[in-house]
N, C-alpha and C positions, 0 to 999 in steps of 0.2 A: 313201875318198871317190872314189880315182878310177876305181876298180871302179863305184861308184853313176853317173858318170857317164858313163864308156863307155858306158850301158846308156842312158840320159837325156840326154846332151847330143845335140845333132844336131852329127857334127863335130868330137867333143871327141877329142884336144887340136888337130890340127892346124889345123881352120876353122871355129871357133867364132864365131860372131855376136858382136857387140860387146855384146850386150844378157844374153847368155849369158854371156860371160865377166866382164861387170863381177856378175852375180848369185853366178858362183862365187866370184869372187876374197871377194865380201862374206859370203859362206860360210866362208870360209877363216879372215877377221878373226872372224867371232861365233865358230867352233868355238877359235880361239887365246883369246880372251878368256874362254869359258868356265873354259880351260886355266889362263890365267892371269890371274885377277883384278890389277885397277890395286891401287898398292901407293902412302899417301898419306906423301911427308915431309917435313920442316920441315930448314930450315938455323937451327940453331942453333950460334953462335961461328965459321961458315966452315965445319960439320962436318953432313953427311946423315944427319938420326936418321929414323927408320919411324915415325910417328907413333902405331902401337897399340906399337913397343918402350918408348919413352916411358911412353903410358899403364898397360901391365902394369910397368912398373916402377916407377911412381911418379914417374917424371921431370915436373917444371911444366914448361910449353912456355910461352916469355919471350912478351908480346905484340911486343913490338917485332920478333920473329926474321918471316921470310919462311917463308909458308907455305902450303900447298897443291897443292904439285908433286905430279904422278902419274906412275908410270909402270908399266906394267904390257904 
């Protein structure tokens, strides 16, 4: 990437426009998330389960537990 923009930014790295650098840096999050997909889990009993570990195992996830966190 930072080949592609020596070549493309005007400035890059040292004086980069503020318009330029906030377009890289959102470059940087899309190419990590491609990397790393968000990953969903549930707190059940105080304990972080993966909510597809759960599901490939056959785990019920309780209604009552909290659920939805991502992190990825």
């Amino acid at each position: 990437m930072a080949i592609w923009a020596l070549d493309n930014i005007k400035g890059f790295p040292e004086k980069m426009s503020a318009e330029d650098t906030e377009q890289l840096q959102l470059g940087y999050r899309h190419k990590y998330s491609l990397n790393n997909p968000a990953v969903d889990y549930v707190i059940v009993e105080g304990n972080y389960l993966r909510v597809s570990d759960c599901e490939m195992q056959g785990i019920e996830i309780p209604k009552k537990c909290r659920a939805g966190f991502v992190w990825g």
